[in-house]
Every structure is written in structure tokens, then in C-alpha cells.
C-alpha positions, 0 to 999 in steps of 0.5 A: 890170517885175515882180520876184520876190524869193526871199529864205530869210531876210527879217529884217533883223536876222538878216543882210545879205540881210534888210537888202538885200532890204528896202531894194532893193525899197523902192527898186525900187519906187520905180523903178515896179517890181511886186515880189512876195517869196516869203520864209523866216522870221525874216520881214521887217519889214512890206514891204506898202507896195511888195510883196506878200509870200508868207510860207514856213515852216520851222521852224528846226531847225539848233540845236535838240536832238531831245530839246529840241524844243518841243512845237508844232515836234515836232507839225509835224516830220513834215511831207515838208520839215519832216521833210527839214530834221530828217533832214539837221540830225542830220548837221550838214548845214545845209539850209535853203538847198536846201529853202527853194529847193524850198519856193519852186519848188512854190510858184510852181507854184501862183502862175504860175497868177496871176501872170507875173515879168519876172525871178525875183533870188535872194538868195545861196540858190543852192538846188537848187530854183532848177534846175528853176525855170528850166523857169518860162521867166523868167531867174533872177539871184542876188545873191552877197556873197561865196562860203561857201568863206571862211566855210569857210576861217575856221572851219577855222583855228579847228577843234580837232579832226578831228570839228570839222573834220568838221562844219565841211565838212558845214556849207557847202553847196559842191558845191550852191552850185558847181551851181546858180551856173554855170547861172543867167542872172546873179550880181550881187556886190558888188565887183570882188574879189567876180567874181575870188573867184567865178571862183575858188572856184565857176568863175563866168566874169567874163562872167557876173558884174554888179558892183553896190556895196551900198546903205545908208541914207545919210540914216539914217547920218549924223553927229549932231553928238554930241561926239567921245569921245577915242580911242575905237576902234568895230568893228561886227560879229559877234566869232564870225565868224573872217573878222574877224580879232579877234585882230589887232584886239585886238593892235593894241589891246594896243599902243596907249597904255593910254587908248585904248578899243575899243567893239565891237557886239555880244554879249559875255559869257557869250553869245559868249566867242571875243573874250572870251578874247583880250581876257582874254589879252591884258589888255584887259578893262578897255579894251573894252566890248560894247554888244550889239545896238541901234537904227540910231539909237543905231548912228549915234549910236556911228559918230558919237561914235567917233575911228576905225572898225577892221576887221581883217578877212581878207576882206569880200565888201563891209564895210558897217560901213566905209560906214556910219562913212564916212556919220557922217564918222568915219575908217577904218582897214581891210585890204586884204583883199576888198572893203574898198579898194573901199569905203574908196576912194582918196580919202583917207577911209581908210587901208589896212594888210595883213591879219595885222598888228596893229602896221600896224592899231595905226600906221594908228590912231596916225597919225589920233589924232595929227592932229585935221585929218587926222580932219576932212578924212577925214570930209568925203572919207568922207561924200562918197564914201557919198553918192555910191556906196553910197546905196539909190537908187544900187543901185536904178538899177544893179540895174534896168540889170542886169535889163533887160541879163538880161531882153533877153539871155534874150529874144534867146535864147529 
């Protein structure tokens, strides 16, 4: 089978679709599958060994001040898409998405004069240059964690002001998104709550929608024999992000006993102060530390060393942190919201408590610490159920089943 990736941002280390798009091929490859990869930057790390990658430009111009621009970006803006990104940042659109899609779609012009694709798999662009690739004649599936409408929803809670709110809106591109879904051939998601969220906020009817779990390296994640620290508390993720629900986290804190500590992954201070504060509120700051970025290795090594994983969050298209600490057999303790049951499972790896509610996070938390064996069953259902749900080659497997379902419904259609 011949696969090509459209991917607008590769890196995995700038979010969750470089991580996927990584992995996924890596694995696919491995299945016997022709992969190319048509990509935005930051660039993936070298996928050479089982794809060829078709590198597009795009000079990052969302944060960047007019007056401030270096002089190698300001030398190249005048360029038609180049120029298109400039125009639409000065009115706080974020375009990167649509003219990364349409960067592609001119680009395969050129590239379908050598090359034929069995299936065309976005991952979560949903640009409008994804409309007229339909004209290609390959079917075009997308992957979709969760819709930017939560992402939308979260920073509204935090806007101060009408104008914040102003630019909150022209930020997510909705109706784009709202578009180009419904007229593409599949949405692959993460979860079973992720195809209730999608018929919601973008009409996607159920029908349309394949449910494949996220993968993870389960043999980079696993627990390396490191002494547990007592009663330390582990969130990894992004403390600017509202949907973490951060300020449940630390009350939750704020109610346990004064030697329990909380190790969070990510900036802190003074490059990223949203937690800071709270924290400075509330009277943690002596309870809480940031380790800021860092390896796979050293993140494992945190997971494993940790009593309890906690995510607060408000909603999680997936919540791979809670998979990852189940792989090192550390406990969670995570909300109900979004997708996190379906991670943490009912088998006991886990315990769940409602969203907005620090004191239920602080009694989950309380209840694990108090009990060394219930900490070492939970670890053992934890690691099990990674292995057995959330590994790569798993992913693979039910990704490729949903290509060849596409591939032999467009077929049956054409």
C-alpha cells in the first residue's frame, strides 16, 4: 500500500501530531507500506529509513513582530504564500493550517506526475487545500484528536477583555475546519468520546468516524527500577494550556498534607507564569517544582520515580501522559472528562474523579498514598493495559484496517 502523510508541523517535540506522524509511519512501514510525507516545519527527526520526506517551507510568522522580523524571513516575505501568512497574522488569524494545505495541493501537482498513493491520511490540518485534492482521485482520510472548539472554549474562560476575546475567535479556524471534515472520505479519532465531540461541534455523523487508541512506545516507557520518591505527585504537559485544568490541580494540592510534592513537566517561570501564580496564591511554591523540558529517557525515569500521576483536565482528546505513567506502572488518578476513562480503563489501573473538583482529586490522591499494595496492584493493571491497548504496532494494525475499509469503499464508489 502507498501512503502519503500531510503533516503541517513534523517535529515531535513541537506537539502531538510530530509524535504520531513519527511513530505511525515507522510502524506502518513495517506492515509493508510505501510511505511518502509531504511536511511543514519544525521538521521531523530523520524519518529516512522508512519514508521519503518532501519538506515544505513556511516561515513561522505567527509570533513575530513586523518591526522585529530578522532580516533572512523579511528578504523571502514577499513571496505569494509567504506574503499570505504575513497578511493574515496581522489580524490574528492563525493560517498556517490552510496554506500549508494549499502549499501541498500545488505541490502534489507536480509529484502525481511520478508518483500514485493508494490513500492521501491528513494529520489534524483539515485545510482548505485538502478540497480540491479530492480532484487527485485517492480518498483522503484525516486524523482528528479532538475539535479546536475546546481549545477555543478554554481560552474564553481566561480572556480579560472584549479584545482578547476578539482575537481568541479569529485564532481557531472553525468554520475551515467545520468544511473540509464533512467532505472528506474518513476521520479517524482517538477515542469513543472524541466521535460524540465530533458529531457535536463539526456535524461529523458517527458513520464517518473510525476509532483508533493513540499509540506509545511501550518499551521506551517502562518502569526503570528507580526507587519510588515518597509522596510525590507527577503532571506532565503544558501549564498554559486552560483544558488542564491547573487550577484544580494545585487546589487539590493545597489540601494535601504539607509533605506532599508536585513535579510538573514543563516551563516554569518567568517564561510561562499562568501556573506560577496560582502556585504563588495559594502558597505552593515551596511544594512544587518545573523540570522544563527533557529527554524520553529522564521523562520515564520521572514517571517511574513518581507515587501518583494527576491530570485535572477538563477535557483530553486522548491524554497520552496517563498511558505513559501506566507503561512505567505508576498510578493515575485522572477526571472523567474526554477521553481519559477510555485510557485509564476500568480495570483498576486508576481512579477517576469529576472535573472542577480539587477536594475529589486531593481524596483520589489521599486514597493511593495510604496504601502501598493498592500502589503496586494499580501499577501491575497499568502496565498491562498499555501494552495490550496503546503500543505503536497496535495503532499500526487498526490504522491499516481503516485504509483498506477507505480504500475499498472509494473504490466501490468510483
Amino acid at each position: 500500500m502507498r501512503i502519503l502523510f500531510l503533516c503541517y508541523r513534523g517535529n515531535p517535540f513541537c506537539g502531538g501530531q510530530g509524535i504520531y506522524l513519527y511513530h505511525l509511519t515507522k510502524e506502518l512501514a513495517k506492515l509493508g507500506a510505501q510511505i511518502d510525507v509531504i511536511v511543514g516545519p519544525p521538521y521531523p527527526d530523520p524519518l529516512d529509513e522508512w519514508a521519503r520526506v518532501f519538506r515544505l517551507d513556511n516561515l513561522n510568522l505567527w509570533a513575530e513582530r513586523t518591526r522585529r522580523l530578522p532580516y533572512e524571513k523579511l528578504a523571502r516575505v514577499l513571496s505569494p504564500w509567504h506574503f499570505t501568512d504575513y497578511f493574515l497574522t496581522r489580524f490574528h488569524i492563525f493560517p498556517e493550517m490552510e496554506t500549508f494545505s494549499m502549499r501541498a495541493f500545488f505541490f502534489m501537482k507536480e509529484l502525481l506526475r511520478k508518483r500514485r498513493y493508494d490513500i492521501i491520511h491528513d494529520v489534524q490540518c483539515l485545510g482548505w487545500g485538502l478540497l480540491p485534492m479530492k480532484e487527485y482521485g485517492m480518498p483522503i482520510v484525516t486524523t482528528v484528536h479532538h475539535p479546536l472548539t475546546h481549545d477555543r472554549r478554554a481560552d474564553f474562560m481566561v480572556d480579560r477583555n472584549m479584545w482578547e476575546m476578539f482575537c481568541t475567535i479569529m485564532f481557531y479556524p472553525l468554520t475551515m475546519q467545520r468544511a473540509v471534515i464533512n467532505r472528506l472520505d474518513r476521520v479517524i479519532t482517538s477515542s469513543r468520546s472524541g466521535v460524540s465531540d465530533l458529531g457535536a461541534e463539526y456535524g461529523v455523523r458517527p458513520e464517518k468516524v473510525s476509532v483508533v487508541y493513540n499509540g506509545m512506545d511501550v518499551e521506551g516507557f517502562r518502569n526503570t527500577g528507580e526507587p519510588r520518591e515518597k509522596r510525590s505527585l507527577l503532571f506532565v504537559g503544558n501549564t498554559e494550556d486552560h483544558k488542564k485544568g491547573m487550577r484544580y490541580l494545585f487546589e487539590a494540592l493545597a489540601l494535601l498534607p504539607r509533605d506532599v510534592t508536585l513535579t510538573i513537566v514543563d516551563e516554569g517561570p518567568p517564561g510561562r507564569l499562568s501556573a506560577w501564580n496560582i502556585i504563588t496564591e495559594l502558597g505552593l511554591r515551596e511544594r512544587v517544582r518545573f523540570t522544563g523540558k527533557v529527554s524520553l529517557q529522564e521523562l520515564a525515569s520521572l514517571y517511574s520515580r513518581a507515587t501518583v500521576l494527576v491530570m485535572a483536565s477538563l477535557h483530553e482528546g486522548f491524554g497520552l501522559p496517563a498511558a505513559e505513567a501506566m507503561a512505567c506502572g505508576t498510578p493515575v488518578v485522572a477526571t472523567t472528562a474526554g477521553a481519559l476513562p477510555e485510557v485509564v480503563g476500568d480495570e483498576g489501573a486508576g481512579i477517576l474523579v469529576p472535573p472542577r473538583d480539587g477536594k475529589a482529586l486531593a481524596d483520589a490522591v489521599m486514597k493511593i498514598l495510604a496504601d502501598a499494595g493498592l500502589r503496586g496492584s494499580m501499577g501491575e493493571k497499568g502496565r498491562r493495559r498499555a501494552e495490550e491497548n496503546f503500543a505503536w504496532p497496535v495503532a499500526a494494525r487498526n490504522t491499516m484496517a481503516v485504509y483498506r475499509d477507505v480504500i475499498e469503499s472509494y473504490r466501490r464508489a468510483v
